[in-house]
N, C-alpha and C positions, 0 to 999 in steps of 0.2 A: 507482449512486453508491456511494461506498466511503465509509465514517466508519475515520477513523485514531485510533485513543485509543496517547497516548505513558503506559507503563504507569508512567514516573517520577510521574506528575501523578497515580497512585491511591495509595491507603493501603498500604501494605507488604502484608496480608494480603491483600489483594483481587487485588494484582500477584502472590504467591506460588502463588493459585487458577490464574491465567490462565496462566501460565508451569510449572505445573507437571504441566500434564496431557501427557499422552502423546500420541503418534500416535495420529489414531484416535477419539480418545477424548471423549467431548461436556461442555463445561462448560454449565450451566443455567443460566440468569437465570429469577429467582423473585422475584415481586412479589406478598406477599397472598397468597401459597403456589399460585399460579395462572403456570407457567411461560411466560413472556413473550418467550423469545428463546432461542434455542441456537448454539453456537461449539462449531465441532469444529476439532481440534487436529493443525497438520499438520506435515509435516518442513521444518526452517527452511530459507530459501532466501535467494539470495541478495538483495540490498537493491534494491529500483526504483531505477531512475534518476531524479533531478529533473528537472523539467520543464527545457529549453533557458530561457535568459534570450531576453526575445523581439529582444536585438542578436544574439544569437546565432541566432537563429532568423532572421530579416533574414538576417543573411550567408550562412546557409548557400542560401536559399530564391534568392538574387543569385548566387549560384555556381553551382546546378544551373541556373536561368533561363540563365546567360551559358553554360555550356557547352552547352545543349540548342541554344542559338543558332551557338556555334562547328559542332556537330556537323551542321547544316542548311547550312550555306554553307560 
């Protein structure tokens, strides 16, 4: 499972932590001074793709179906 945090929706200073570490390099998450989570910081890459809209998904799934069909007869 992935959780996505959009760093607009944090506090300027807390987006500035997360964004501003290096390659490499580990941000902490510290609760109670007891480290509860670690994020290591990597080389940005390029953006995921969105999920297909599922009419989109449909057409494509009726396209390969119809070809697999033409390609048998």
């Amino acid at each position: 499972m992935t959780v996505r945090i959009d760093l607009d929706d944090l506090p300027p200073k807390l987006a500035a932590a997360l964004t501003g570490a290096d390659p490499g390099e580990d941000v902490l998450l510290v609760q109670h001074g007891v480290v509860v989570g670690r994020l290591t910081a990597a080389e940005a890459g390029p953006e995921p793709e969105p999920p297909a809209s599922p009419g989109q998904h449909q057409a494509e799934v009726f396209e390969n179906f119809r070809a697999a069909i033409e390609d048998e007869f």
